[in-house]
C-alpha positions as CSV (number, residue, x, y, z in Angstrom):
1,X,117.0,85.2,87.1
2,X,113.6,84.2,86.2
3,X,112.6,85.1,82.7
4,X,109.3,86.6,82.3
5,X,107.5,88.5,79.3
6,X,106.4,91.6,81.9
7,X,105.1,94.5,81.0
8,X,105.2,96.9,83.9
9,X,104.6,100.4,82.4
10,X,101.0,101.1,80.3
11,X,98.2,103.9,80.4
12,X,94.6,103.6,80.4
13,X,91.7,106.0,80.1
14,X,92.1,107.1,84.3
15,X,94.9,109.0,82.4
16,X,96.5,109.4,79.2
17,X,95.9,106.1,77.4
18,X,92.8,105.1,75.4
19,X,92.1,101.8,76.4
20,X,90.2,100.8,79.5
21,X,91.8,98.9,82.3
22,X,90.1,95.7,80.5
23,X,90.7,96.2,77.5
24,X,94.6,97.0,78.1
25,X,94.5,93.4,80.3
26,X,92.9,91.4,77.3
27,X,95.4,93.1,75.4
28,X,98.2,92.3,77.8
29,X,96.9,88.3,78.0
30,X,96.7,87.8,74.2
31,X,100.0,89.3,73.6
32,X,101.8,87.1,75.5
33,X,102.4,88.8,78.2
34,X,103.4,86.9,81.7
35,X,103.4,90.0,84.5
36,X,101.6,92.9,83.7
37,X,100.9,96.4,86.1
38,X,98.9,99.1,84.6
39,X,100.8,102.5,85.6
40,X,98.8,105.5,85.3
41,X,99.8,108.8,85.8
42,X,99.6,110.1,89.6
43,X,96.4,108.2,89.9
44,X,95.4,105.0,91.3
45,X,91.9,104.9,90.5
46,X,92.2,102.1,88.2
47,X,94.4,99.8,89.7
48,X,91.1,97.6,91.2
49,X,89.8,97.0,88.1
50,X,92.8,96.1,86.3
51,X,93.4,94.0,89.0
52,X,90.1,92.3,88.2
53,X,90.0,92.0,85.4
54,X,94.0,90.4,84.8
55,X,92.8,87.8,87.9
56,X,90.0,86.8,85.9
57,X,92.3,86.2,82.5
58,X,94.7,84.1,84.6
59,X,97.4,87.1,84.5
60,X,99.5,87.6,87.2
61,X,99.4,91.3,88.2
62,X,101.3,94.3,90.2
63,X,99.6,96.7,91.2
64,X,101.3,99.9,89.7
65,X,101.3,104.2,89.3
66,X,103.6,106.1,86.9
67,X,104.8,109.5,89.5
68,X,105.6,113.1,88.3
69,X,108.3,114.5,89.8
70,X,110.5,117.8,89.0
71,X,113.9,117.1,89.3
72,X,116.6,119.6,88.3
73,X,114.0,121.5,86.5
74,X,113.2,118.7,84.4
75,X,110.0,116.8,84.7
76,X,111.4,112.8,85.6
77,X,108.7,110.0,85.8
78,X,108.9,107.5,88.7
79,X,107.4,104.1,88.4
80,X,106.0,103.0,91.4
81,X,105.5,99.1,91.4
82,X,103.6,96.2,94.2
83,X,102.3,98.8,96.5
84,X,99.0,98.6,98.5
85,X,97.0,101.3,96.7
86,X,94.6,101.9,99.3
87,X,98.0,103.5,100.9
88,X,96.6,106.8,102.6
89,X,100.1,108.7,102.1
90,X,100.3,107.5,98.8
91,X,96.4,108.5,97.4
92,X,97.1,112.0,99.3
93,X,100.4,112.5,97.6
94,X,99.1,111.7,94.0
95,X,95.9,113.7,94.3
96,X,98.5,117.0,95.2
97,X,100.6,116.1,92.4
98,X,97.8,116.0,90.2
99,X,96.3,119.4,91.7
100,X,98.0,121.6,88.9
101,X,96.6,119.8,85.7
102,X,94.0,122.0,85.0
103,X,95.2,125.3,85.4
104,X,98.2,124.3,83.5
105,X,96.2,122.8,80.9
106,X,94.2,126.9,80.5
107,X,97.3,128.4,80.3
108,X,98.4,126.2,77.5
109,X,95.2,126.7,75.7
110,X,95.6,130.2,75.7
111,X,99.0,130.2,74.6
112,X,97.9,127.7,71.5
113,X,95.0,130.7,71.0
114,X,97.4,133.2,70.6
115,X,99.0,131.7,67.4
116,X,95.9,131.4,65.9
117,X,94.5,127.7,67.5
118,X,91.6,128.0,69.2
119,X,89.4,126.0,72.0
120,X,92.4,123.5,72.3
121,X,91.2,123.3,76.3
122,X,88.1,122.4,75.4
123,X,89.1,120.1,72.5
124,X,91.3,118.2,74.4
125,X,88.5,117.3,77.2
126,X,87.2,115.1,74.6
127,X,89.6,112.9,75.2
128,X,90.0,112.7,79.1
129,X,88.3,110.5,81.4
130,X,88.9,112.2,84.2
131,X,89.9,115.8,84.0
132,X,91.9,116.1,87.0
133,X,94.2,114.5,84.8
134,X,94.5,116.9,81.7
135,X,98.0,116.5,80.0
136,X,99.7,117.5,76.8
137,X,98.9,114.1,74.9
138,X,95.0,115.0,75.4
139,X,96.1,118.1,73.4
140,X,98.2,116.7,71.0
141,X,94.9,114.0,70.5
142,X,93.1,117.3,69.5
143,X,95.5,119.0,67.3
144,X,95.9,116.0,65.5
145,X,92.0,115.6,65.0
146,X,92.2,118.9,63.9
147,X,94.4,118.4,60.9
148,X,96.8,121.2,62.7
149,X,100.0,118.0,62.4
150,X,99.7,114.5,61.3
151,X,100.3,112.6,64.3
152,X,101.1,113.3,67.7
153,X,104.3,112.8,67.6
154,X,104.6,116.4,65.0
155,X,102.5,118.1,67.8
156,X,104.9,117.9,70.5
157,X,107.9,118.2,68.3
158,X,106.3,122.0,67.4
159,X,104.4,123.1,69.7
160,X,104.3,121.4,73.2
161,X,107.9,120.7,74.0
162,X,110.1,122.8,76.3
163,X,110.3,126.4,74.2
164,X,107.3,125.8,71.8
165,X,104.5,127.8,71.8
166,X,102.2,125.3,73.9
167,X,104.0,124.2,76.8
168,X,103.8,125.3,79.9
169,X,106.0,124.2,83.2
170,X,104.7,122.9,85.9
171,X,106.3,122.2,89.8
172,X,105.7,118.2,90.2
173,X,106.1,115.9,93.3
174,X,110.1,116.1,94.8
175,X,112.0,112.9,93.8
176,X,112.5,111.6,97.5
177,X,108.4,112.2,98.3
178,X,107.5,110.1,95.6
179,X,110.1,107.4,95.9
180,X,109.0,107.8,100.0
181,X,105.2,107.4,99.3
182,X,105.9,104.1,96.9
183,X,107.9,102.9,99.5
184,X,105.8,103.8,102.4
185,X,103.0,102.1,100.4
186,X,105.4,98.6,100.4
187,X,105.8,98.7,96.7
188,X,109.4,99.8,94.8
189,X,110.2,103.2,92.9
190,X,111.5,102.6,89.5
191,X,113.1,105.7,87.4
192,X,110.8,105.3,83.8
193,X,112.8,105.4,80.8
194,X,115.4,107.4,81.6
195,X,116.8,107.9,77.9
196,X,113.8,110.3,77.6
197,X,115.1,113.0,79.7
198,X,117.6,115.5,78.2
199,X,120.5,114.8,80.9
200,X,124.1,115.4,80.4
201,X,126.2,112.9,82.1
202,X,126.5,115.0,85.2
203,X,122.7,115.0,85.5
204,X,121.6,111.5,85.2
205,X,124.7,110.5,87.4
206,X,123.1,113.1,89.9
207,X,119.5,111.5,88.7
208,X,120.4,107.9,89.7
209,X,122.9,108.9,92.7
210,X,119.8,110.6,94.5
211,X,117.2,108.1,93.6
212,X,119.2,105.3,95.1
213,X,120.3,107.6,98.3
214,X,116.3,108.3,98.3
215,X,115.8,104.3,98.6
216,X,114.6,104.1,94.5
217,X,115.6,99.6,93.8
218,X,115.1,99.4,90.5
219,X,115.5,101.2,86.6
220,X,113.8,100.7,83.1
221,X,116.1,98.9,81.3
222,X,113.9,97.6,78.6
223,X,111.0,100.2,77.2
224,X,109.0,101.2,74.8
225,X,111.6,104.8,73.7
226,X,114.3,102.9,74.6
227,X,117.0,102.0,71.1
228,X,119.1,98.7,71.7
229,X,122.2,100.7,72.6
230,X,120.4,102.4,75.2
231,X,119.3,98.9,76.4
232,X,122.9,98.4,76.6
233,X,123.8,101.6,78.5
234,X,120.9,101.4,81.1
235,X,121.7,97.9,81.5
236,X,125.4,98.7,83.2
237,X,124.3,101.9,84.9
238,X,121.4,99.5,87.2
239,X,124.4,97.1,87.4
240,X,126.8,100.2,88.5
241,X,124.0,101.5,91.0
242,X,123.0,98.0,92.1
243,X,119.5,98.8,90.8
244,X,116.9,96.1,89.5
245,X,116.0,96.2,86.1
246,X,112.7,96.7,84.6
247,X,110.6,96.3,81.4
248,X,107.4,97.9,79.9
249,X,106.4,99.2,76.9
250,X,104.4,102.7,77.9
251,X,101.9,101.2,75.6
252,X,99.1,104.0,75.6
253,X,97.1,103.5,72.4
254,X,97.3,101.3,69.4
255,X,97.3,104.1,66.5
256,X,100.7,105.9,68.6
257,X,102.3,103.2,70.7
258,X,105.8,102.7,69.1
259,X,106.4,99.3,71.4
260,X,102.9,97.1,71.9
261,X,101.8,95.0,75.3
262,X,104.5,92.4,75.2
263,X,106.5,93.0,72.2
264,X,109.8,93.8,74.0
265,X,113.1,92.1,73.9
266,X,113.5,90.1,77.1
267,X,116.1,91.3,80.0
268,X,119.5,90.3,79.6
269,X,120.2,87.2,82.2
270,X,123.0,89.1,84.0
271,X,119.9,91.8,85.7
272,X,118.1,91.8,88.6
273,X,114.5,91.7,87.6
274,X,112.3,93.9,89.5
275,X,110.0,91.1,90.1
276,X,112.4,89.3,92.1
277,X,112.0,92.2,94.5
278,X,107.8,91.5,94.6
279,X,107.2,87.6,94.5
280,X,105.2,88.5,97.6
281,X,102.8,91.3,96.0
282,X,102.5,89.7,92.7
283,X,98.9,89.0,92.1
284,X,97.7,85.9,92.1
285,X,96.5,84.6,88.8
């Protein structure tokens, strides 16, 4: 096993994060970090100039894209890692995954208006950089700024997770099209901290059985919501499903971020890295 500080799951301002692509690479470089991908939600647009900018720090870089996918009537993220992201499938895929942003994000205004907040919609624009990519943490950015909670973590507790006045379903990507599009685009599919969705054992048994039948390699073992006994327990279910293990801190601003660029515990030495997988689509530095 080769030992490496990666971070392989961050946002920048193409979605939900508040950092450029730069700016998250300097980040990445002074922190430490060995292996970095920047992951944005169902979008790609960055991934050139974070790949820039990391070859000119001397970082060694996958490219990378963080997938929404529905999956049991949950919504399950799908890490998609060393792709080409030029991919034609892939770019087509994303941009009809991203295709019910902005209606969702009116209906969750609206909703917000009718307990007495109003122009949320508008308020969260403020703090997207491209609006095809509206999500819930734009609007927790703006209920915060309005002195509705205290910090974005209050926002969703009360009034943007499942059965609060805010949120508002939405029909992603099927788990084997995206796991098929990262494939098809020569990268791997990794599930994205899977301690974050509210499975019962039967679930995420059915989660990881159908990822793996779909082709998914590899699993966060090591994130950012991740405690060190769900290190523990994610670490023996990618062993038990012969999965790769991953690491990334879903670093998305410095004022929220629990986990910064780099600041992880290392893999335990009995995993399969993911970057094993990808010594041939690892950037050169």
């Amino acid at each position: 096993m080769t030992i490496l500080n990666a971070d392989l799951h961050c946002h920048s301002t193409v979605s939900d994060g508040t950092l450029e692509p730069e700016a998250l690479a300097a980040r990445a470089q002074a922190n430490g970090v060995e292996l970095w991908s920047l992951t944005d939600h169902d979008e790609v647009a960055g991934q050139r100039r974070a790949m820039a900018a990391a070859r000119a720090l001397g970082l060694p870089y996958l490219s990378g894209v963080e997938i929404s996918v529905t999956f049991a009537h949950l919504t399950v993220h799908i890490v998609g890692l060393g792709f080409d992201p030029d991919n034609e499938q892939l770019v087509r895929g994303l941009e009809l995954t991203r295709g019910g942003r902005g209606a969702r994000a009116r209906e969750m205004s609206a909703q917000l208006a009718r307990i007495g907040i109003e122009g949320a919609y508008e308020g969260a624009l403020k703090y997207v950089g491209n609006p095809e990519l509206i999500s819930r943490t734009h609007f927790a950015r703006f209920l915060v700024e309005s002195g509705v909670c205290r910090d974005t973590n209050e926002v969703f507790r009360k009034y943007l997770a499942d059965g609060k006045p805010g949120f508002v379903p939405h029909r992603w990507a099927a788990l084997g099209d995206a796991v098929r599009w990262i494939r098809e685009a020569g990268g791997i599919a990794v599930i994205a901290h899977p301690a974050r969705y509210d499975h019962n054992p039967t679930r995420e048994y059915a989660l990881f059985s159908e990822f793996k039948q779909h082709g998914g390699q590899g699993v966060e073992v090591v994130c950012g919501s991740h405690s060190t006994s769900e290190y523990a327990k994610y670490a023996e279910l990618a062993l038990e499903f012969g999965l790769a293990a991953s690491r990334g801190s879903d670093f998305h601003c410095p004022d929220e971020s629990r986990i910064d660029l780099g600041d992880l515990p290392l893999l335990e030495g009995r995993l399969t890295p993911v970057w094993e997988l990808l010594v041939d689509r690892i950037q050169p530095a």
